[in-house]
MOPAC internal coordinates of N, CA, C and O (Angstrom, degrees):
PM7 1SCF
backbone

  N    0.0000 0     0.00 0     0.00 0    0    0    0
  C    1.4607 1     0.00 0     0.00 0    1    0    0
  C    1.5280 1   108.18 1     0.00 0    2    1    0
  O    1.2310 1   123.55 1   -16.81 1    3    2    1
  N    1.2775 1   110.79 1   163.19 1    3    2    1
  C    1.7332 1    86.22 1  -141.79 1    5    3    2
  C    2.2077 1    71.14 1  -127.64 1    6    5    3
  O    1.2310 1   127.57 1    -7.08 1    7    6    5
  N    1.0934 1   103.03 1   172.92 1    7    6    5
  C    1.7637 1   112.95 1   173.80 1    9    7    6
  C    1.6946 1   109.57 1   -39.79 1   10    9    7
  O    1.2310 1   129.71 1   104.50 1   11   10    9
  N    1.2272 1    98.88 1   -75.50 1   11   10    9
  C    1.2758 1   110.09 1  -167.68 1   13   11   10
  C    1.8393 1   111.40 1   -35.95 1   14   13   11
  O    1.2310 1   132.38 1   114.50 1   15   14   13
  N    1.3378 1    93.70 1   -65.50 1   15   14   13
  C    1.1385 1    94.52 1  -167.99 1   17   15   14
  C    2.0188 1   124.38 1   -60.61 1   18   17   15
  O    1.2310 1   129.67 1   148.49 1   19   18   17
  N    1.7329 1    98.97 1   -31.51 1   19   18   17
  C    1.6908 1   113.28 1   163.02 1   21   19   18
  C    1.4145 1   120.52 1   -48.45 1   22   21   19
  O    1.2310 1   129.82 1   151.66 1   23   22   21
  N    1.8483 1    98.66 1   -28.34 1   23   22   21
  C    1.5062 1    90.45 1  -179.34 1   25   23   22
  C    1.5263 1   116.19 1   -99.91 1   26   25   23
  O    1.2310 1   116.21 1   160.43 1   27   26   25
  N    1.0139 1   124.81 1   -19.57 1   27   26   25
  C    1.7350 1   125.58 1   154.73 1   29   27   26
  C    1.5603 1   114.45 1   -55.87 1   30   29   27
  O    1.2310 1   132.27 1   152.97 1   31   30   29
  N    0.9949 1    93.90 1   -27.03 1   31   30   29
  C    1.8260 1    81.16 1  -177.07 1   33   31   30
  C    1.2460 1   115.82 1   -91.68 1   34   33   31
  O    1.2310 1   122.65 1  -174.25 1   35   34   33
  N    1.7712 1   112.54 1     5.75 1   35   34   33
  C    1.4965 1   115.44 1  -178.29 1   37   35   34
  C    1.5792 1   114.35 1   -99.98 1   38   37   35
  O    1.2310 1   127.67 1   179.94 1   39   38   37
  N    1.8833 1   102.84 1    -0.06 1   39   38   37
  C    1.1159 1   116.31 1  -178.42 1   41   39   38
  C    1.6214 1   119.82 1   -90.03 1   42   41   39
  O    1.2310 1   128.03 1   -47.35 1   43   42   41
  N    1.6268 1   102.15 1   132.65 1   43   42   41
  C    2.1060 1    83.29 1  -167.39 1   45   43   42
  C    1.4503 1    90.14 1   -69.91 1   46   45   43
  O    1.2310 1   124.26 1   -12.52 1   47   46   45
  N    1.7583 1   109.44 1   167.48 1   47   46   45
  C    1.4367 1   112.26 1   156.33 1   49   47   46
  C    1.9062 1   101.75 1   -94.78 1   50   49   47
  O    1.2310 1   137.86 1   -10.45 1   51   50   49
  N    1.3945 1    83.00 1   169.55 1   51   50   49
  C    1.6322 1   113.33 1  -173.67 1   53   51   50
  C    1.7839 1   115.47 1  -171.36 1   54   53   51
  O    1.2310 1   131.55 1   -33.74 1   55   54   53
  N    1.6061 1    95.31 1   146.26 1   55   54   53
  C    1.8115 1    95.15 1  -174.24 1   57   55   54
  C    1.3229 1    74.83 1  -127.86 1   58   57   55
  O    1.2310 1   131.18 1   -25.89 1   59   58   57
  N    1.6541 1    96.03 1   154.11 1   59   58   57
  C    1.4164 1   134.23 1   160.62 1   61   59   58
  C    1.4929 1   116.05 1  -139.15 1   62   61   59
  O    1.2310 1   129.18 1   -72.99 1   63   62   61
  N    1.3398 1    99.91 1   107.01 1   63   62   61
  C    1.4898 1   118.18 1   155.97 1   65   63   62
  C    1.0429 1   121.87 1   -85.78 1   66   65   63
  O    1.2310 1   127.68 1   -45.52 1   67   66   65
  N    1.5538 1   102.82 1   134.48 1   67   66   65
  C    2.0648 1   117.01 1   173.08 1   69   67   66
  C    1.4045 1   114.03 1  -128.14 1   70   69   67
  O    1.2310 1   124.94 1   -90.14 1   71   70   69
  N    2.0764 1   108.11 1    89.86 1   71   70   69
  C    1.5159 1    80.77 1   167.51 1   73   71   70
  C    1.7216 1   113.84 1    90.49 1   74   73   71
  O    1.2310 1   123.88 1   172.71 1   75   74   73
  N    1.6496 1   110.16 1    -7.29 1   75   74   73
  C    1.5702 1   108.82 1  -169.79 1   77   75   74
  C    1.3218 1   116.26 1    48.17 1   78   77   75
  O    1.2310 1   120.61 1  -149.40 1   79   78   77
  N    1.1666 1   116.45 1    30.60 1   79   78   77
  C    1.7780 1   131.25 1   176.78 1   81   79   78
  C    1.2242 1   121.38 1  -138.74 1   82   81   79
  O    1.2310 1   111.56 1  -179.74 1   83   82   81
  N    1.4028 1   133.51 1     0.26 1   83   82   81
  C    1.3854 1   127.09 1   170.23 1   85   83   82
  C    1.8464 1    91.11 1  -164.94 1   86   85   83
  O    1.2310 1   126.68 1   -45.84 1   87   86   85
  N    2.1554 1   104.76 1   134.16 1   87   86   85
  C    1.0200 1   112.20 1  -165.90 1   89   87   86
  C    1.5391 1    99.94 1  -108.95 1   90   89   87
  O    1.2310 1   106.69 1   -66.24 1   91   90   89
  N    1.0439 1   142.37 1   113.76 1   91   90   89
  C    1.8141 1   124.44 1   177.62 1   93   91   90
  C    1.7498 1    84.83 1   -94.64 1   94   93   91
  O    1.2310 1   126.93 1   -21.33 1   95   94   93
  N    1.3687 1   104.27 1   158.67 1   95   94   93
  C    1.5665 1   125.54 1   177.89 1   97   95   94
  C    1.1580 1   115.25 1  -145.25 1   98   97   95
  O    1.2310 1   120.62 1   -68.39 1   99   98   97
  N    1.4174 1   116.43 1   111.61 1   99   98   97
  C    1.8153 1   102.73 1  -176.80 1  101   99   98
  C    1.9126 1   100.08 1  -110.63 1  102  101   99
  O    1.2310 1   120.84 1   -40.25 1  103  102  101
  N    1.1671 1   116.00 1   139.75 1  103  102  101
  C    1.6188 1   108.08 1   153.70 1  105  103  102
  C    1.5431 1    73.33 1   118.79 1  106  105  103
  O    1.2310 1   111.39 1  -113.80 1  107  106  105
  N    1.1610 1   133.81 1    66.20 1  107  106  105
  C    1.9243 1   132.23 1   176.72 1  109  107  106
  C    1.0103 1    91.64 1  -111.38 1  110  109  107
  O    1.2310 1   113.28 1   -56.35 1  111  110  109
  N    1.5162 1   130.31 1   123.65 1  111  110  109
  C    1.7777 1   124.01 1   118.23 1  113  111  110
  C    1.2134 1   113.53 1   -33.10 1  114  113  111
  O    1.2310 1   133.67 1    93.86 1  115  114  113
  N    1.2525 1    91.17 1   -86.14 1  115  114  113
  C    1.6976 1    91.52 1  -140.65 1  117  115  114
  C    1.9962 1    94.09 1  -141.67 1  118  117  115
  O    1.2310 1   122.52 1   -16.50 1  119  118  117
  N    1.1895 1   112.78 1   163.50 1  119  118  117
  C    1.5073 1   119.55 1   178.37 1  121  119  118
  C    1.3127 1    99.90 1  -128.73 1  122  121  119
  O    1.2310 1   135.94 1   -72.02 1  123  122  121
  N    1.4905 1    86.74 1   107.98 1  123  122  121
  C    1.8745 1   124.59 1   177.14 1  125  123  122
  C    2.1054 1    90.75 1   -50.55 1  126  125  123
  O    1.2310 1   129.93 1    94.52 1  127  126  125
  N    0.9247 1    98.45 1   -85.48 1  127  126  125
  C    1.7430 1   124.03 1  -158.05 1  129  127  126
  C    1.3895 1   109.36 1  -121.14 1  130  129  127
  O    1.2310 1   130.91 1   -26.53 1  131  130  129
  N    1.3856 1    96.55 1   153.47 1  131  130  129
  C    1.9572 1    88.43 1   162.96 1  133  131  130
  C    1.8062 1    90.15 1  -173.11 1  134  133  131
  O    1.2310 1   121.98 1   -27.65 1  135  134  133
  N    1.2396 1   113.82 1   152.35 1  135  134  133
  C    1.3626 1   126.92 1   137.99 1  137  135  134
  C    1.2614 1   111.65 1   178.64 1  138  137  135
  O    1.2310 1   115.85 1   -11.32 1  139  138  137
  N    1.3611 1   125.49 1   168.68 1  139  138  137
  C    1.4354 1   138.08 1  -155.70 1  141  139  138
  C    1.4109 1   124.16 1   -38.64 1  142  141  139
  O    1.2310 1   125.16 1  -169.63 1  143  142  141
  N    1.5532 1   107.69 1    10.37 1  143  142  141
  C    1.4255 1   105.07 1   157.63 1  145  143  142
  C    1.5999 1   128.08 1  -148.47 1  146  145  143
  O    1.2310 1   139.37 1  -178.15 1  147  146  145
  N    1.8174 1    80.05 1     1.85 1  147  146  145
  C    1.9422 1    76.21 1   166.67 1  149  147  146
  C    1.3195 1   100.10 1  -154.78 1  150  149  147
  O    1.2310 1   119.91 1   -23.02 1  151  150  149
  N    1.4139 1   117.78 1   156.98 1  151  150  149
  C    1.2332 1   106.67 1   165.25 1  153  151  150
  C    1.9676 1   109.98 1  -137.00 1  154  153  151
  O    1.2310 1   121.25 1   -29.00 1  155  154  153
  N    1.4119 1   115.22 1   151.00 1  155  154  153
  C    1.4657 1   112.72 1  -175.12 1  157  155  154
  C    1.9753 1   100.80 1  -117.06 1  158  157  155
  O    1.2310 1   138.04 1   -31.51 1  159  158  157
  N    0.7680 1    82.64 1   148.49 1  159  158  157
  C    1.6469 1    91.87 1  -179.88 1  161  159  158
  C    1.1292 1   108.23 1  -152.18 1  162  161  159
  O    1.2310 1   112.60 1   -54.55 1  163  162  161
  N    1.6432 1   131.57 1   125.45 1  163  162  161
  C    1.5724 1   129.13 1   137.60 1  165  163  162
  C    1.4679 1   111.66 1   -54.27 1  166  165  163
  O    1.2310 1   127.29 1   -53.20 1  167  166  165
  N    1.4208 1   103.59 1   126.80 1  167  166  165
  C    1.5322 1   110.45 1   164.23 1  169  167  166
  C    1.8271 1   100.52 1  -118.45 1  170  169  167
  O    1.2310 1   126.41 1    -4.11 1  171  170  169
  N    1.5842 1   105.28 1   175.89 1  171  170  169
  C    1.4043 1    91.01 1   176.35 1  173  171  170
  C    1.3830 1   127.27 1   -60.39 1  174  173  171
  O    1.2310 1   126.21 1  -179.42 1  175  174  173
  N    1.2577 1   105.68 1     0.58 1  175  174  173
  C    1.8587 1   117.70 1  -162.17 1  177  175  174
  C    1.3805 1   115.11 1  -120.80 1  178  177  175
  O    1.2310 1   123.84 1  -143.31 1  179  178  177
  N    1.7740 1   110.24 1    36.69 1  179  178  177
  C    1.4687 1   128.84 1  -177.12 1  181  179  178
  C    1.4290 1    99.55 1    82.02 1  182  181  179
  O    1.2310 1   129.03 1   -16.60 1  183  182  181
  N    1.2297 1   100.20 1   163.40 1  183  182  181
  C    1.4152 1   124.62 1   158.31 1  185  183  182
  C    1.7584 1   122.83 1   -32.61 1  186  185  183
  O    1.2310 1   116.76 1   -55.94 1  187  186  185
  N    1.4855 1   123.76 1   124.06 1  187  186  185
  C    1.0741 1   130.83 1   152.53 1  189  187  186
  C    1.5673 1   132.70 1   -95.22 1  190  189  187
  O    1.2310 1   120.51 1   -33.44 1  191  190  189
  N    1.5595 1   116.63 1   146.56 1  191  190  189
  C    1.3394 1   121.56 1   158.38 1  193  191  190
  C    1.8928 1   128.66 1  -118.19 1  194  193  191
  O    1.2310 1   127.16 1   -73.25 1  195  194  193
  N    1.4142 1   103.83 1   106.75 1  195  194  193
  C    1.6635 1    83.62 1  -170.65 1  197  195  194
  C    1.3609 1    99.53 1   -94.54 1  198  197  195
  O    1.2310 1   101.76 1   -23.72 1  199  198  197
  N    1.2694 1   150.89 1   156.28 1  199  198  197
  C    0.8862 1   155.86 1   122.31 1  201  199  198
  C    1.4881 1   123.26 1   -75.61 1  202  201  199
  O    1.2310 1   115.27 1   -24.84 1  203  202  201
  N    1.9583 1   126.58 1   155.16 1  203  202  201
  C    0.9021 1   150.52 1   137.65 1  205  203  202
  C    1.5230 1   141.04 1   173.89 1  206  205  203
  O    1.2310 1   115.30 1    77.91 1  207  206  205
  N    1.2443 1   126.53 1  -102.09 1  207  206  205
  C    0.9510 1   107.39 1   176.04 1  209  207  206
  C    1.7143 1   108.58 1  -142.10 1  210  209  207
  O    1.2310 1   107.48 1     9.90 1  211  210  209
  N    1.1889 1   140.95 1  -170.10 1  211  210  209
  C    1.3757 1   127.53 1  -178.50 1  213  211  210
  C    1.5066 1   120.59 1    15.31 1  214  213  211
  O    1.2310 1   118.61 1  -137.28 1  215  214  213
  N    1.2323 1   120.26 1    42.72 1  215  214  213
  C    1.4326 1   119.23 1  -165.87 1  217  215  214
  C    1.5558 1   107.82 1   -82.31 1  218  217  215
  O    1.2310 1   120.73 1   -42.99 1  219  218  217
  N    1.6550 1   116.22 1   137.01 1  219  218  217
  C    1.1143 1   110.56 1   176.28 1  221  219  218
  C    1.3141 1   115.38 1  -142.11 1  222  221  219
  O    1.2310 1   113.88 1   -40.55 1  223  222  221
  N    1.6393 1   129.19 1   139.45 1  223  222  221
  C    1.2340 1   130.62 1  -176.80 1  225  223  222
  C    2.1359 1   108.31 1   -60.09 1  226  225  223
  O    1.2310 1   128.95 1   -49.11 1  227  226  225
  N    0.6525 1   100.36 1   130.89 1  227  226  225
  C    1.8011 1   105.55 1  -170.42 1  229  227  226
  C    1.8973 1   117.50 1  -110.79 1  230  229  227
  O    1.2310 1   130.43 1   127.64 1  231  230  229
  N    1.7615 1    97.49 1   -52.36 1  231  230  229
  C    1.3803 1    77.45 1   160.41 1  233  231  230
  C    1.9186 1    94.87 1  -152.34 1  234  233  231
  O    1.2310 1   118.41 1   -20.80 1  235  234  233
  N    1.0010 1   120.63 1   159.20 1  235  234  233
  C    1.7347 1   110.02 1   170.96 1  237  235  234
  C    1.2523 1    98.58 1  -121.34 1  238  237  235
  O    1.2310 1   105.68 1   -31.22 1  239  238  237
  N    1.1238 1   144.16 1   148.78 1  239  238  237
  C    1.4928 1   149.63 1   128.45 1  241  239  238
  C    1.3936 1   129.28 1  -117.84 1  242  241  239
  O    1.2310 1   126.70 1   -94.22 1  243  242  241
  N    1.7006 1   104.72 1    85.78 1  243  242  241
  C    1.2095 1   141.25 1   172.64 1  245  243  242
  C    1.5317 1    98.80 1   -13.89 1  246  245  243
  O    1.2310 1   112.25 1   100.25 1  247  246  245
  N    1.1137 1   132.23 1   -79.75 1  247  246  245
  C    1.6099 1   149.68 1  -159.67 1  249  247  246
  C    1.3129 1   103.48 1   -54.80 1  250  249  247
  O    1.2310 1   114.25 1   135.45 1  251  250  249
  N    1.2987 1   128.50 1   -44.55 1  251  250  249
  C    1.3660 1   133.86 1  -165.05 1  253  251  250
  C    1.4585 1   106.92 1   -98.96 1  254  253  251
  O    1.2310 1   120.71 1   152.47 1  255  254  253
  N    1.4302 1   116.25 1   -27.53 1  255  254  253
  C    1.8494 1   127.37 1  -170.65 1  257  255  254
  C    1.2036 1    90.39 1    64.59 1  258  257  255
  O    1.2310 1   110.56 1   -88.40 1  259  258  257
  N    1.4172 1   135.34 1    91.60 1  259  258  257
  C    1.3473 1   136.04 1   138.62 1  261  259  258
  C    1.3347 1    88.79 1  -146.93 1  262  261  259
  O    1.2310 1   132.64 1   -26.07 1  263  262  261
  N    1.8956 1    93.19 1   153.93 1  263  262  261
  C    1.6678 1   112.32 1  -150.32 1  265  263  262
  C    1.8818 1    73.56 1  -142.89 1  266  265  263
  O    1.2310 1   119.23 1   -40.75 1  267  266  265
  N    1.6339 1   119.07 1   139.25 1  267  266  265
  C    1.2891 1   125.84 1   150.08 1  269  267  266
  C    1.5334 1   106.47 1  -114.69 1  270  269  267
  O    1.2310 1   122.45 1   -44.09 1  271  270  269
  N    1.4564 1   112.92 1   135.91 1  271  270  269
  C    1.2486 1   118.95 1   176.01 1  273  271  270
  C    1.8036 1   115.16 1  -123.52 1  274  273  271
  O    1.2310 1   114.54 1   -47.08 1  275  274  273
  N    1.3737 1   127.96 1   132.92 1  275  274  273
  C    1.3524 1   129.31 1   176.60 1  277  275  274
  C    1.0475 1   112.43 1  -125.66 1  278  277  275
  O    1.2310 1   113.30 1   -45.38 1  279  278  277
  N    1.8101 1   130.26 1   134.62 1  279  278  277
  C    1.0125 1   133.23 1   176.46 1  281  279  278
  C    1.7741 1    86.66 1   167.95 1  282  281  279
  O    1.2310 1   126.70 1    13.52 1  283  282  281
  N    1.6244 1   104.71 1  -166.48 1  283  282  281
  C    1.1378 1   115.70 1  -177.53 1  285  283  282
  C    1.7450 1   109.27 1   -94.42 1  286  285  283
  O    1.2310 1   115.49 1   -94.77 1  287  286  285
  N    1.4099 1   126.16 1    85.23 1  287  286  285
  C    1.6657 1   132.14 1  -175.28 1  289  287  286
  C    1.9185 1    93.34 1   -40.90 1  290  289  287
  O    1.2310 1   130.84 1   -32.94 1  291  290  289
  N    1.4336 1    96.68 1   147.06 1  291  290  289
  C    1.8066 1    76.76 1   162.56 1  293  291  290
  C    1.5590 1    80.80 1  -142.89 1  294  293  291
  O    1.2310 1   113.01 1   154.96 1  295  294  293
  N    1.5067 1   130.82 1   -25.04 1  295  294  293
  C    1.4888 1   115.56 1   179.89 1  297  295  294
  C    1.9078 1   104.60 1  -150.14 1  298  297  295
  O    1.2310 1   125.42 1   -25.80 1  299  298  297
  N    1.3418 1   107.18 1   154.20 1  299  298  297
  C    1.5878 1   102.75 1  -170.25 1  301  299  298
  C    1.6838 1    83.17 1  -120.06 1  302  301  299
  O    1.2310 1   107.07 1    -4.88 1  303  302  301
  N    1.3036 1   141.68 1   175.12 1  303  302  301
  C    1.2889 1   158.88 1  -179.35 1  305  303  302
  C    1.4302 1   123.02 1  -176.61 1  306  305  303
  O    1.2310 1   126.83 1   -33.42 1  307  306  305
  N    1.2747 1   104.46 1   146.58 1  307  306  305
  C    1.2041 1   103.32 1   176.90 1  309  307  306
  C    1.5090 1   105.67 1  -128.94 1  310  309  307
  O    1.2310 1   115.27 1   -40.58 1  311  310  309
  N    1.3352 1   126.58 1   139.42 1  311  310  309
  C    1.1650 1   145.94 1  -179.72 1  313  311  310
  C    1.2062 1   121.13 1   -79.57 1  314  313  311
  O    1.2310 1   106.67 1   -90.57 1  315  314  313
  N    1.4795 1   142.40 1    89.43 1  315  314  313
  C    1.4595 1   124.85 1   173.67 1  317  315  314
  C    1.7129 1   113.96 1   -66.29 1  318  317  315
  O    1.2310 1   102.29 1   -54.19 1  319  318  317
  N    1.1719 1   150.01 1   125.81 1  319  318  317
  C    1.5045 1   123.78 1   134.35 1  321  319  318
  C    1.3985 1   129.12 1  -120.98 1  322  321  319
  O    1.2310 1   123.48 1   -14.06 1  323  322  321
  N    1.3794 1   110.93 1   165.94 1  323  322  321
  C    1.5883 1   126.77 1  -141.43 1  325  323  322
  C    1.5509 1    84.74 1  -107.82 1  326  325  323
  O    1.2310 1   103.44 1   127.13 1  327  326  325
  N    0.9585 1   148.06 1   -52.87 1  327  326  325
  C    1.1387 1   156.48 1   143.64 1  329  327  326
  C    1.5017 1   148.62 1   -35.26 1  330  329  327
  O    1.2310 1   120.34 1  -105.23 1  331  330  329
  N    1.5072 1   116.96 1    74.77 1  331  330  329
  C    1.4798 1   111.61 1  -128.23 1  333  331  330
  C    1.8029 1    84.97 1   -95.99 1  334  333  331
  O    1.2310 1   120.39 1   173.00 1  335  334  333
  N    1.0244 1   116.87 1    -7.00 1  335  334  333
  C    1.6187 1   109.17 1  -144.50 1  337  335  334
  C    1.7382 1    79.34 1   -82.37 1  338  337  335
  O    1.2310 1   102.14 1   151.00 1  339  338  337
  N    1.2736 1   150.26 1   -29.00 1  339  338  337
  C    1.6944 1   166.42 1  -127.02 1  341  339  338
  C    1.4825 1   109.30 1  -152.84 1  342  341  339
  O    1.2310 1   117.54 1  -176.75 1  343  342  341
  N    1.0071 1   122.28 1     3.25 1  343  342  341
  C    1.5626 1   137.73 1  -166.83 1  345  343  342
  C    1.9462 1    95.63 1   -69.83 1  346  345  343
  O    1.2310 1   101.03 1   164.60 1  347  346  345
  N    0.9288 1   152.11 1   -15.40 1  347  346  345
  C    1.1934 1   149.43 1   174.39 1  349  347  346
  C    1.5889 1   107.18 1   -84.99 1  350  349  347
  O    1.2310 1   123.47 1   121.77 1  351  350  349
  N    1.5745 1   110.95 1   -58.23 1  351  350  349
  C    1.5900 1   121.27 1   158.88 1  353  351  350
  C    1.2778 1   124.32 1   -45.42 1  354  353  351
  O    1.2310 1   121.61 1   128.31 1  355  354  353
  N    1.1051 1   114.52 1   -51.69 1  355  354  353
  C    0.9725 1   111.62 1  -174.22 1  357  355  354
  C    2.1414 1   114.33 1   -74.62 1  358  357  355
  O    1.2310 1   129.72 1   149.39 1  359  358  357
  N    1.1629 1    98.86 1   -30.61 1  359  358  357
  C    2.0370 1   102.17 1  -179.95 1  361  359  358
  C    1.6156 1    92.72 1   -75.12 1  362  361  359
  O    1.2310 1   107.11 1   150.77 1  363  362  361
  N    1.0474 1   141.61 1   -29.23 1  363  362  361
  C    1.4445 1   144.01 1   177.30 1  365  363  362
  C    1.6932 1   111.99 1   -65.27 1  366  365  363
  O    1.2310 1   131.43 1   124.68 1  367  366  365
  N    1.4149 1    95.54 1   -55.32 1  367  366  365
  C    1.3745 1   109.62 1   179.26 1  369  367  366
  C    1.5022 1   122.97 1   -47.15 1  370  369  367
  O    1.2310 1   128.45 1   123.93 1  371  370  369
  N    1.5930 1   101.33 1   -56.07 1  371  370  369
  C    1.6020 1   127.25 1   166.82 1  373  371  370
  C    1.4103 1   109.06 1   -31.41 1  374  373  371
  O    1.2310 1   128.50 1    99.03 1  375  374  373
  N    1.4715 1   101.22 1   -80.97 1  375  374  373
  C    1.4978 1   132.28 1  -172.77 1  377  375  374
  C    1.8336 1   113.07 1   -35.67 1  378  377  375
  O    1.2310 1   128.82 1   134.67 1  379  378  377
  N    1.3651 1   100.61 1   -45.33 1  379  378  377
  C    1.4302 1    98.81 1  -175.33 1  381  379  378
  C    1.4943 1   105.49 1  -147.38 1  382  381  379
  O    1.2310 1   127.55 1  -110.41 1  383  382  381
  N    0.9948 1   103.07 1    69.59 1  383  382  381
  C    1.9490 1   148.95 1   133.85 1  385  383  382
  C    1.2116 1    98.56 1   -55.44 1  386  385  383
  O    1.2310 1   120.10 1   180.00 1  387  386  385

């Protein structure tokens, strides 16, 4: 396991909503997907799905895992899977069913 990644995982996660108009995210890997109506993210606490509408990436900082998101939130989710070896296929798969 290499730096980068030891030190994201030492970060708690946490959401902050403002207003259903601006998303802060702390505790991010990495950002699976995104565009103006959904976005997926590993955080340390499984997989995420936000949905809404005008959604836009605002600020990322890789090093720290915090993700700001603006647009109109209409749903946040979290993804369990049992299946790690397909775990990208499979949150894609879910998502847009």
């Amino acid at each position: 396991m290499d730096k980068d990644t030891v030190g994201i995982n030492n970060y708690n996660h946490s959401l902050s909503l403002l207003e259903r108009k601006t998303l802060v995210i702390t505790g991010v890997k990495k950002i699976e997907n995104f565009d103006n109506l959904h976005f997926i993210l590993e955080t340390t606490m499984g997989f995420m799905v936000i949905k809404g509408e005008e959604l836009e990436l605002i600020k990322l900082d890789t090093l720290a895992g915090n993700v700001s998101i603006k647009g109109t939130i209409n749903s946040v989710e979290y993804v369990m899977e049992n299946n790690k070896k397909n775990k990208e296929e499979s949150v894609l798969a879910r998502l847009f069913k």
